[in-house]
C-alpha positions in Angstrom: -3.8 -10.4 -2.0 -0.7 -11.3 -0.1 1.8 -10.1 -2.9 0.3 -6.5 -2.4 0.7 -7.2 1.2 4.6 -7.9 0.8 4.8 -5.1 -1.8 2.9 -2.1 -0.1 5.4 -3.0 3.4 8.3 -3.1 1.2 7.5 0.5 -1.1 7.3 1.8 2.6 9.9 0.3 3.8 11.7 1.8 1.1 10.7 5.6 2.0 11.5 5.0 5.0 7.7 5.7 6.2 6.1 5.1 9.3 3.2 2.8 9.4 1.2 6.2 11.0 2.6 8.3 8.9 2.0 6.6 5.6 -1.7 6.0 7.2 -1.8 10.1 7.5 -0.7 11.0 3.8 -3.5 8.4 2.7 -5.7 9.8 4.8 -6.7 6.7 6.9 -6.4 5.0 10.2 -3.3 4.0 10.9 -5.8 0.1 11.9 -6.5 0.5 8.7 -3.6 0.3 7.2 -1.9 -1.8 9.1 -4.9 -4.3 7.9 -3.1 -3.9 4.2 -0.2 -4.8 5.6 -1.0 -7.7 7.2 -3.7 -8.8 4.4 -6.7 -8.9 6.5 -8.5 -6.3 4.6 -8.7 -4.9 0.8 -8.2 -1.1 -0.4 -10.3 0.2 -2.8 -9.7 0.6 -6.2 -9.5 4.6 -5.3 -7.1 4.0 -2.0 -5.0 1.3 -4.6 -4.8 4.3 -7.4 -3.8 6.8 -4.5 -1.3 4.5 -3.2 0.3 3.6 -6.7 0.3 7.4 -7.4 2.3 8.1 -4.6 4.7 5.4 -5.3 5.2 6.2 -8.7 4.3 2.6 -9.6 1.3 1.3 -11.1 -1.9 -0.8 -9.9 -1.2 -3.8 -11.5 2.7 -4.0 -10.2 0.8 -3.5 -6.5 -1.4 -6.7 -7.5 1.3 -8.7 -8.4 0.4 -8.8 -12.4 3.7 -6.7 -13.4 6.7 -7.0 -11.9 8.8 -3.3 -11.5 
């Protein structure tokens, strides 16, 4: 999923988040995260709702099936 790669760096990018400090409000690792980031690992659908939710954007905009 590298479009929700680019698209989760770039929504924290945007608010200006720290890679630990975004890690801390999802309540994960900040390893974990960074695997996101770097597409070597997959949320789950829960972590991808939470994540959208915080955004304000939805799931399928984060998958790269909508655009903004």
């Amino acid at each position: 999923m590298k479009i929700f790669a680019e698209r989760l760096r770039k929504l924290r990018e945007e608010k200006s988040l720290s890679i630990r400090r975004f890690a801390s409000i999802l309540g994960i690792a900040g390893a974990s995260y960074i695997r996101y980031e770097n597409n070597t690992s997959e949320p789950t659908q829960e972590m991808l709702i939470k994540i959208a939710r915080y955004f304000d954007v939805t799931v399928g905009y984060l998958l790269g099936e909508e655009d903004y």
